[in-house]
N, C-alpha and C positions, 0 to 999 in steps of 0.2 A: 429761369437762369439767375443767378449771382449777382448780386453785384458786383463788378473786380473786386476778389481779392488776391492777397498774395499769399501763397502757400509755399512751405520747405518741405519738398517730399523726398525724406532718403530712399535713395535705389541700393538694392543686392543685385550682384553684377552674374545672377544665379538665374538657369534655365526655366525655373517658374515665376520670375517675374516679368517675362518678355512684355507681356501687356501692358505693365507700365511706363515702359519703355516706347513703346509702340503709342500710346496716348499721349505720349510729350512729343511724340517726333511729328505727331499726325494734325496736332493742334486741336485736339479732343478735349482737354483740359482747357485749354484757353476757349474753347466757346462754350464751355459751362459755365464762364466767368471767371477760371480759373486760372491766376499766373502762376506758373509750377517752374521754380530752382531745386533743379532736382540737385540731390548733395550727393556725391560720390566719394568714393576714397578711392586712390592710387593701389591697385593691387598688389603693385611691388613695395608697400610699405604695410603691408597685414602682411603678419607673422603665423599668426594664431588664428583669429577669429575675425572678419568683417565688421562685425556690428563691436564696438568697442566695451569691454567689458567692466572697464574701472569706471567710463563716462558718462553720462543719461544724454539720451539722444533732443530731449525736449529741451533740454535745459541748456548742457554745455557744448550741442550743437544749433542749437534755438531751432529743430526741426518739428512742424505741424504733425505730420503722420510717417510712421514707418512700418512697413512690415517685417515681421519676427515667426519664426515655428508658433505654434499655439501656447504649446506648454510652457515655452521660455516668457512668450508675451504675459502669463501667470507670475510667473517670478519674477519676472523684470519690474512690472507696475510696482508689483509688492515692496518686494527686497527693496527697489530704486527709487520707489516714487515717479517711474521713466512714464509718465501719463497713463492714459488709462485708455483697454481695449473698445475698438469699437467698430469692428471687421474681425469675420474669420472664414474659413471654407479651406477646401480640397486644394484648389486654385490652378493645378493641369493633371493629365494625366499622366503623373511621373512619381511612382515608387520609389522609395531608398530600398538599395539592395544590399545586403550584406555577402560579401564576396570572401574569398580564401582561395590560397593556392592549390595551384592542380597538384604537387604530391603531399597536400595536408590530409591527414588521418581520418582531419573533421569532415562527414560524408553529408550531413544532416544537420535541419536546426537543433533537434535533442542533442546532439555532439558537442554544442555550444557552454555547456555548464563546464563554468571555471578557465574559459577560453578567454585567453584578452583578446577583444572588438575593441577595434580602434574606430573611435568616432571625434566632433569637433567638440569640446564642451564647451558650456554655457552658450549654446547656440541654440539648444531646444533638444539635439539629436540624441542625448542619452536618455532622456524620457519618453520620446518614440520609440527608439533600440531596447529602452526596456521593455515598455508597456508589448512590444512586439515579441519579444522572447522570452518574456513569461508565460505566454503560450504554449512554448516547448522546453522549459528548465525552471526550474526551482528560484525565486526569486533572490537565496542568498549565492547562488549560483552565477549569478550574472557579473561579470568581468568586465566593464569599460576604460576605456584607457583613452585619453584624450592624443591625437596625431595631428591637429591641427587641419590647416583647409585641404579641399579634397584629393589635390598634387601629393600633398604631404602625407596622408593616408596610403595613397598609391604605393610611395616610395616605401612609408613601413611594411606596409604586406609585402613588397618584395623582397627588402631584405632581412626579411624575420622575425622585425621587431615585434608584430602583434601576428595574430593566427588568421585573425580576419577582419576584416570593414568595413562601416556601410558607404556608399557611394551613392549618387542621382547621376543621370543622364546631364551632360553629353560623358559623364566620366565615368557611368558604370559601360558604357560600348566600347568606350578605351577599355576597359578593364578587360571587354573581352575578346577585344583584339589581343592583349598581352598573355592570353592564358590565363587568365583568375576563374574560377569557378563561382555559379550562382550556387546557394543556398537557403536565402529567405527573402522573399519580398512585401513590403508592410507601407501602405497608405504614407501620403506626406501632407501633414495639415498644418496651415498657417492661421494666422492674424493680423490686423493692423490695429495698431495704435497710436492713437492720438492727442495732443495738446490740448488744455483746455480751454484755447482758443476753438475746438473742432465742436462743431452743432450741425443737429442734424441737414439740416439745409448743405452746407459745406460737403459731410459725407454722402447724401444722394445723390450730390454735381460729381461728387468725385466718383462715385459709382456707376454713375453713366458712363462719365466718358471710358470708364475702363471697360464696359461691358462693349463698349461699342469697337474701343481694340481687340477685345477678345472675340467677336464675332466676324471681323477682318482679318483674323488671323487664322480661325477655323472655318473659315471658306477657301482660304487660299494658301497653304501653311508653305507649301517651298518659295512663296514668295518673301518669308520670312528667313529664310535657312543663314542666310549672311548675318543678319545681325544674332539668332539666336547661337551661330556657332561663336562669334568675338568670344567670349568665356575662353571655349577651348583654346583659343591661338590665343590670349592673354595669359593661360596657364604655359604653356611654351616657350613664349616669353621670361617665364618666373621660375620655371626646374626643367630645364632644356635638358637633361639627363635621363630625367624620365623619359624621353621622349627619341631616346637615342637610335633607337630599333624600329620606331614608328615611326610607320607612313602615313603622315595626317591626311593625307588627300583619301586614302583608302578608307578611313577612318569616316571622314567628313562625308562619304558616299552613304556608311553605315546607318547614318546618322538619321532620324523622322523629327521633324516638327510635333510635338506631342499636341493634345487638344486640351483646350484652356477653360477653365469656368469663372464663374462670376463673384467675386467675394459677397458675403450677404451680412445686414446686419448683424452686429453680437446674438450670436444665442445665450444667453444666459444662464440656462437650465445645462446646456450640454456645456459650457464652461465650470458651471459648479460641482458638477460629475469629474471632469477634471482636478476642480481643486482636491477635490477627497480624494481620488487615486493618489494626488501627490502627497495630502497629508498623512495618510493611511502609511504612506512611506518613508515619512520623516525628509522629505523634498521640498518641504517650504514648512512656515510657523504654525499650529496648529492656530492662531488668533487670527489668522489670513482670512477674511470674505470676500463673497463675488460683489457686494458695494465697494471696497477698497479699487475694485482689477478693472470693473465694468464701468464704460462714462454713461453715467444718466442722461442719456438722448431722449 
């Protein structure tokens, strides 16, 4: 174990990071040696994006570690200097789905070329969305359009602004409680990184304790169901319109505790397969390397 220290660990108020949520509430982290202030932001003050886009989260939030999508965690180190990766993985079983409405045209992922998919940018999601539907359309093909957080997507597919969007759980079962239509479903990978205060000592405390919530979680997941629904009732909260027609309670019935994995150290190799997909595509500087992105632990 650690000796105390004190860590800032920013939370995403988002269904695959229960477990770390579940590691502050449980005192996981504090008997790794760990004192965790976890940092939040008020969701009625994100507009656009959670993770703040002008600010670096190490620096002008003075936060240790955060978790980011993988591929943004690529460009954020870079572009931002925002610390450097040092976790990455699957982290639950919960796909981004791309949805569209029940009388759109679009039947099929191939239907997608030149379709605006509303996603979050600069969140990670349009590199996922891509990398996912280049599979089925032409890479100059591919239409992103930025809707903001997930409520806000919702409300553009409804009223027409984009043709379709990807969504996560609990907000793609809303989706299909409202009538949206599934069409593609494509893996959700993350990252954490962290401050150059973080060694490895720091991230195998910190990887405990979270393996050991994510194992209390998938032994017993409707014991979890209250805290992993708060998202959904805080987006209700925040576009009470959307939600006009819906019966949350029917909704929250719908709903599964999904099954959690264990972030693992940096892969290196499969982050550098990464940076060339991005570079290949004019997505980050071609002078970008995995020493600038990855901390030498």
């Amino acid at each position: 174990m650690l000796a105390r220290q004190s860590v800032r660990l920013f939370h995403l108020p988002f269904s695959f990071m229960l477990p770390q949520k579940v590691a502050v509430e449980r005192g996981y982290f504090r008997e790794e040696g760990i004192e965790v202030d976890l940092v939040e932001r008020d969701r009625r003050d994100v507009e656009v994006k959670y993770i703040p886009a002008e600010e670096t989260l190490t620096d002008d939030y003075d936060v240790d570690l955060y978790p980011i999508c993988k591929w943004e965690s690529i460009r954020r180190t870079w572009d931002m200097n925002d610390g450097r990766i040092v976790a990455n993985g699957t982290f639950a079983n919960l796909p981004y789905t791309v949805f569209t409405r029940p009388d759109s045209s679009v039947e099929s992922p191939s239907d997608l070329g030149n379709v605006p998919v509303g996603v979050n940018l600069r969140t990670g999601q349009e590199y996922t969305a891509r990398r996912a539907l280049e599979e089925h359309v032409g890479s100059d093909e591919i239409d992103l359009v930025g809707c903001g957080m997930p409520t806000d997507r919702l409300r553009a597919l409804h009223e027409g602004r984009v043709d379709a969007v990807t969504l996560i759980d609990p907000h793609s079962t809303l989706a299909d409680y409202l009538g949206f239509r599934r069409l593609l479903e494509y893996d959700n990978h993350m990252g954490i990184v962290g401050s150059d205060d973080v060694d490895r000592n720091l991230l195998e405390a910190f990887l405990r304790a979270y393996e050991r919530a994510v194992a209390d979680i998938n032994a017993e997941p409707d014991a979890f169901r209250g805290t992993y629904l708060e998202m959904l009732e805080a987006e209700k909260a925040v576009a009470p319109d959307v939600f006009d027609d819906v019966d949350v309670a029917a909704v929250r019935e719908e709903i599964t505790v999904p099954r959690y994995e264990v972030p693992e150290p940096v892969d290196r190799g499969e982050l550098d397969d990464h940076l060339d997909w991005m570079q290949a595509r004019g997505l980050i500087d071609e002078d970008a390397t995995i020493d600038d992105i990855v901390a030498p632990l």
